[in-house]
C-alpha positions in Angstrom: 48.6 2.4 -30.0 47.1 1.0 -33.2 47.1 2.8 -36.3 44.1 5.1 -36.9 41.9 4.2 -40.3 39.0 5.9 -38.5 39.1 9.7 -37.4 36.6 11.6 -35.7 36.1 15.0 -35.7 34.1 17.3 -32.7 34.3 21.0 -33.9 32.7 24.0 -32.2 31.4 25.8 -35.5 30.9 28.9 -33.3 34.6 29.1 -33.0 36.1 31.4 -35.9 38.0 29.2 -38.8 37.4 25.9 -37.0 34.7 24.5 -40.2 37.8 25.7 -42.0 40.4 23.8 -40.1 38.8 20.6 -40.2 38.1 20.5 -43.9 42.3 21.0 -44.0 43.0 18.2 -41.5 40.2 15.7 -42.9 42.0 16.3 -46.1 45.1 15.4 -44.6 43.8 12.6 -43.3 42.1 11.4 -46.4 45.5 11.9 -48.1 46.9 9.4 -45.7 44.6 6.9 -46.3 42.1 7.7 -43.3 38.1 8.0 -43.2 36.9 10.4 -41.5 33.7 12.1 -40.1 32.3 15.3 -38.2 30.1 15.2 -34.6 29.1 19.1 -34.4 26.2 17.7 -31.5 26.9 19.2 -27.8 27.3 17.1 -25.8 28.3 14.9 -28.1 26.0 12.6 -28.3 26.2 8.8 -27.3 27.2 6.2 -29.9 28.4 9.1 -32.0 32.2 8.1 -32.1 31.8 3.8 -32.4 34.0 2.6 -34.9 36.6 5.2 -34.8 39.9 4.8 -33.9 40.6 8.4 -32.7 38.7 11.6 -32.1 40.0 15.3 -32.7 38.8 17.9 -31.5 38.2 21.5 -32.5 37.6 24.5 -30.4 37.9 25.2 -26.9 38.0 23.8 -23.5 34.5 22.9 -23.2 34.4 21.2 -27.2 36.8 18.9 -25.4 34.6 18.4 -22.5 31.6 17.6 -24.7 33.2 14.5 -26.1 35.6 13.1 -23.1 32.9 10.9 -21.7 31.8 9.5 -25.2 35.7 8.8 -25.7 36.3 7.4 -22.3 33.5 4.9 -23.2 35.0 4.5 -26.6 38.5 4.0 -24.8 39.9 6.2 -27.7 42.6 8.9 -28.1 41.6 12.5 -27.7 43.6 14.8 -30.3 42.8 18.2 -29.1 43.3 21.9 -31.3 42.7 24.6 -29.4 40.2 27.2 -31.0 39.0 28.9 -28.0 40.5 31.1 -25.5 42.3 29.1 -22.8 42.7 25.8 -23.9 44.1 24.4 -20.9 43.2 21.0 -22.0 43.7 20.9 -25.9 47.2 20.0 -26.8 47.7 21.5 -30.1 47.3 25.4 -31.3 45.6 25.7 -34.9 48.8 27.5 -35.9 50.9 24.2 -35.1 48.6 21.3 -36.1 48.9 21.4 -39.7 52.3 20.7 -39.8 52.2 18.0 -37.4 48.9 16.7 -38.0 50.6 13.5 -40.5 52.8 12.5 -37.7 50.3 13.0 -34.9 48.1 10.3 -37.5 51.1 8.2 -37.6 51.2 8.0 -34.2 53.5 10.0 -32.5 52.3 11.3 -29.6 51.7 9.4 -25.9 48.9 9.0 -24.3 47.6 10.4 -21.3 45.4 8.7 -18.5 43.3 11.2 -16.9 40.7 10.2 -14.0 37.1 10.8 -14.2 34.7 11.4 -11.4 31.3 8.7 -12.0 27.7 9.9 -10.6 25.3 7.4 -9.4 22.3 7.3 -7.6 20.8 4.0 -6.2 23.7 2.5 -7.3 22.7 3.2 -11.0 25.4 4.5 -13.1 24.3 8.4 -14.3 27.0 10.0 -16.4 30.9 10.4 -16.0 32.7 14.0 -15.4 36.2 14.9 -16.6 36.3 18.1 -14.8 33.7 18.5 -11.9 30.3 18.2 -10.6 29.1 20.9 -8.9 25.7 20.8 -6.7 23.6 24.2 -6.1 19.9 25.2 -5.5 17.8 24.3 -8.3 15.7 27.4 -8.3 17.3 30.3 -6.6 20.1 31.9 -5.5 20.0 30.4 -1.6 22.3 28.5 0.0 21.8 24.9 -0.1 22.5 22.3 3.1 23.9 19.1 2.5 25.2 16.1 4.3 28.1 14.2 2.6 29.5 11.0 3.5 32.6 8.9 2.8 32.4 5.3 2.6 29.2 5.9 4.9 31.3 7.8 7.4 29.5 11.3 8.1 32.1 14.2 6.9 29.9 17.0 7.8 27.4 19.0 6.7 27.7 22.2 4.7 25.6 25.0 4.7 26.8 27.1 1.3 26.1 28.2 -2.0 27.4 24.9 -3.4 29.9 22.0 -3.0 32.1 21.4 -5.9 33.7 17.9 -6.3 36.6 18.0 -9.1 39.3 15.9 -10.6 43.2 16.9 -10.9 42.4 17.3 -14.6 39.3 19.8 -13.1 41.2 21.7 -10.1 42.6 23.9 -12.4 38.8 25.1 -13.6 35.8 26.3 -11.6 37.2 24.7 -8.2 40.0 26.8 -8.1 38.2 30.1 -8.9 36.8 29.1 -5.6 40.1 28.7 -3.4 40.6 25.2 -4.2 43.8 23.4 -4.5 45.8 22.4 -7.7 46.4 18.7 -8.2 49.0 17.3 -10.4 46.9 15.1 -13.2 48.4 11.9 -12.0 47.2 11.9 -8.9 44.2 10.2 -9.3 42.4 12.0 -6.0 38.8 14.1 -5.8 38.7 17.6 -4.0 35.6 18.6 -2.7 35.6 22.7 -2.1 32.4 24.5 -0.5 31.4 27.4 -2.0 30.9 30.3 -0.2 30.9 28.3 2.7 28.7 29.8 6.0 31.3 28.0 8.4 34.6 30.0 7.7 36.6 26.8 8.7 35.3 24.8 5.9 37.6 23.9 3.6 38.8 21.8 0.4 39.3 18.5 1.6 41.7 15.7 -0.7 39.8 12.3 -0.9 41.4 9.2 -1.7 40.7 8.1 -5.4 39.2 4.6 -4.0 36.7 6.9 -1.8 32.9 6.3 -1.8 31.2 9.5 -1.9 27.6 10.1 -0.7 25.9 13.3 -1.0 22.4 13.8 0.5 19.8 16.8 1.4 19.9 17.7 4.3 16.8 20.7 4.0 13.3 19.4 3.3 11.9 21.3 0.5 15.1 21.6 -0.8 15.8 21.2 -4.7 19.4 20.6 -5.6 20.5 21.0 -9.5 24.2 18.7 -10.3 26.0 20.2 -13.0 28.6 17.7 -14.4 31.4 19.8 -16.4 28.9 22.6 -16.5 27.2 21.3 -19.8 25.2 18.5 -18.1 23.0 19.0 -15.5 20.9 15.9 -13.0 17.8 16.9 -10.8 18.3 16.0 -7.7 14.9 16.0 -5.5 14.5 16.5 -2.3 14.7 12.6 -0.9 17.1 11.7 -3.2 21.2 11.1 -3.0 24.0 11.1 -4.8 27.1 9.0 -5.1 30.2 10.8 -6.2 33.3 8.5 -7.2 36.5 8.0 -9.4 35.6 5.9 -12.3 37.6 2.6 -13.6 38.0 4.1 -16.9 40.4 6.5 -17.8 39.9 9.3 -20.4 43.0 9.0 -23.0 44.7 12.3 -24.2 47.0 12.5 -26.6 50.1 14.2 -25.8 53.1 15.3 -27.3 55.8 13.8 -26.5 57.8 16.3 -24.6 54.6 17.6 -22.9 55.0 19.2 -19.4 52.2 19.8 -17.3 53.9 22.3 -15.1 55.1 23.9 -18.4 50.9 24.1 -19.3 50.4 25.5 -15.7 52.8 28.1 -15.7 52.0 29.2 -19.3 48.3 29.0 -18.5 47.6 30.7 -15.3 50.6 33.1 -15.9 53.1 32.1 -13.3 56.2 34.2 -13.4 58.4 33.4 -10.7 58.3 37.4 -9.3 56.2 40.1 -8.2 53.0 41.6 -10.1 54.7 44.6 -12.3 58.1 43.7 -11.7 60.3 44.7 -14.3 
């Protein structure tokens, strides 16, 4: 990639130490001969990262989510720290960044593609979502029907608390609280898991990643609320669709270089190879 001369950095000030953190790296930075400046806005908001070269971010899992579709429009490297509790998608701990934070700024990490799901309606682009985008009832706890479509070819139609459409990036998130399947990050595909679904037999189902996905209301009366990542959320009304589909841009994460995602997984969501309370 080209050399950075123009950092930005997204932290969480709600996150102990992070305020603290990022005067360290921006000193680091400015040490090295690189501008710098802070976004603390969530989401972070659009036009915020223009003209830099690189963004970091501070804090947890959703920090990084607030700025992946500002730096998938950007087309610029996403340096994550981890300051939250997870961190499933933040590269770096804070212990371990200092340290490596001059070679990370000279370059020395590779960069990871990851697949984002694009919402439209009318065929007007709406906003992009790294993780998922879940549809419920607007204003109450019912369960919501809908009718959803694949390249105009009728899948079905659920009756459920909610549908949740994720990314291999997402299906390690909210989707697989809810039963759904892990997909390796290079896969480009989109699950779509029911919630709570009223038909026992309904199921996660893998689309392709050049699938055309069309969700519509199938209940008059019904309001449905779209939650992209969780942080964003579209009003859907009651005549209204929406179109669901992998975007031609790709959000770029910087990587170590010896990064493993099954290394993440198994670290992550505890895998140990045995029995619960095995000695």
């Amino acid at each position: 990639m080209n050399s950075i001369k123009q950092l930005g950095f997204v932290v969480n000030g709600s996150k102990s130490g992070s305020q603290e953190l990022v005067d360290r790296l921006a000193a680091i930075a400015s040490e090295l001969g690189i501008e710098s400046r802070r976004i603390t806005g969530f989401p972070v908001p659009q036009g915020s990262l223009k003209g830099v070269d690189a963004c970091c971010v501070v804090g947890g899992d959703g920090t990084f989510l607030s700025a992946a579709a500002e730096a998938t429009l950007r087309q610029i490297p996403v340096i994550g720290v981890n300051r939250g509790t997870l961190g499933f998608l933040t590269t770096y701990t804070a212990e371990e960044i200092e340290s490596l934070f001059p070679s990370v700024l000279a370059g020395e990490f590779k960069v990871q593609g990851r697949s984002l799901l694009e919402c439209s309606a009318h065929g007007d682009h709406l906003d992009l979502a790294l993780n998922d985008v879940v549809i419920k009832a607007a204003d109450s706890s019912r369960i919501i029907h809908i009718n959803v479509f694949a390249d105009d070819e009728f899948v079905t139609t659920y009756v459920c608390d909610g549908l949740i459409f994720a990314t291999p990036t997402g299906s390690t998130a909210y989707t697989l609280s809810a039963g759904g399947p892990l997909m390796h990050p290079d896969s480009e595909a989109i699950s779509l898991t029911p919630i709570c679904p009223h038909t026992l037999s309904n199921r996660s189902i893998i689309f392709p990643s050049n699938v055309k996905l069309r969700i519509e209301n199938a209940k008059p009366g019904q309001r449905l609320l779209v939650a992209l990542d969780g942080q964003r959320n579209l009003n859907i009304l009651e005549e209204s669709s929406l179109g669901v589909s992998v975007s031609e841009k790709r959000l770029q994460i910087a990587q170590k270089l010896d990064y493993s995602h099954f290394n993440v997984v198994r670290h992550k969501l505890k895998w140990s190879g045995g029995y619960a309370g095995e000695a």
